[in-house]
C-alpha positions as CSV (number, residue, x, y, z in Angstrom):
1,X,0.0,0.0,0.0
2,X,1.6,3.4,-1.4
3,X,0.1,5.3,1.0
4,X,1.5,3.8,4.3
5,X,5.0,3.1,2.3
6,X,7.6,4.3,4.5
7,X,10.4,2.4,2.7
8,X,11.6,5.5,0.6
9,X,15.3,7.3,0.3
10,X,14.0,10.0,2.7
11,X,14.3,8.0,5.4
12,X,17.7,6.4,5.1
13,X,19.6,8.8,7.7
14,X,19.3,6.7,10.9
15,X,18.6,10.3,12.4
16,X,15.3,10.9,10.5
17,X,14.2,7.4,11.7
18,X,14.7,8.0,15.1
19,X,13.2,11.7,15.0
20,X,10.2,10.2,13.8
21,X,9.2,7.5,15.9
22,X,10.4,9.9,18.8
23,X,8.0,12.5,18.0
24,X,5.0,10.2,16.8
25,X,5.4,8.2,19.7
26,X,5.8,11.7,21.9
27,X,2.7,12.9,20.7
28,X,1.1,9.7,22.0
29,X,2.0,10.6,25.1
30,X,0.9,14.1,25.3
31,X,-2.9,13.0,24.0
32,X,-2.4,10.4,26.9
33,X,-1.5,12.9,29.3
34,X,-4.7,15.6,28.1
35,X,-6.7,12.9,28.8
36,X,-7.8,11.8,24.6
37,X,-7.1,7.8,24.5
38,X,-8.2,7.9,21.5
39,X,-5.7,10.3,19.1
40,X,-3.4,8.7,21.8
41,X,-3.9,5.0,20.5
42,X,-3.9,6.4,16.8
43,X,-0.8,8.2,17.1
44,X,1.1,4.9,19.5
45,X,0.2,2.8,16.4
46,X,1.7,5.2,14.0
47,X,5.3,5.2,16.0
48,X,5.0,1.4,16.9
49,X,4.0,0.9,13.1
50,X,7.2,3.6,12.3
51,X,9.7,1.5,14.9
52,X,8.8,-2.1,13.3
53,X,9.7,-1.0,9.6
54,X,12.6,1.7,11.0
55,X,14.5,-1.1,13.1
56,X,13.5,-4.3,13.1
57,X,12.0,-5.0,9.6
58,X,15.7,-2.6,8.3
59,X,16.9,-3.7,5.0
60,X,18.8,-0.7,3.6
61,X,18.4,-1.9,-0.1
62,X,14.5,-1.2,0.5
63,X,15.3,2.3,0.7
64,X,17.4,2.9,-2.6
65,X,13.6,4.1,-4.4
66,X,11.1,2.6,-6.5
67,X,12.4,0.1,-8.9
68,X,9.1,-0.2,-10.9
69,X,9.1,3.4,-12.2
């Protein structure tokens, strides 16, 4: 699905990985804390979707851009 495809060049810098789980998974937190589980539980999927392709799924060769174009 195109849409939730994170495997692009932007994101081969180890440092953009890690900013964006941080502040996805940030944001979680601060819906938590003002009391909205709900844009909290969107926004814990989005980083815990963001960590599993980012770190453990990693295959830099995924992130060299589209071969089918």
């Amino acid at each position: 699905m195109k849409f939730f495809d994170l495997r692009i060049p932007f994101f081969l810098p180890l440092w953009r990985r890690v900013v964006t789980v941080v502040l996805t998974g940030g944001w979680a937190a601060f819906e938590l804390a003002n009391g909205n589980p709900g844009w909290a539980a969107i926004f814990g999927a989005a980083s815990a979707f963001c960590a599993y392709e980012f770190f453990i799924v990693f295959d830099p060769e995924n992130f060299k851009g589209d071969k089918d174009t």
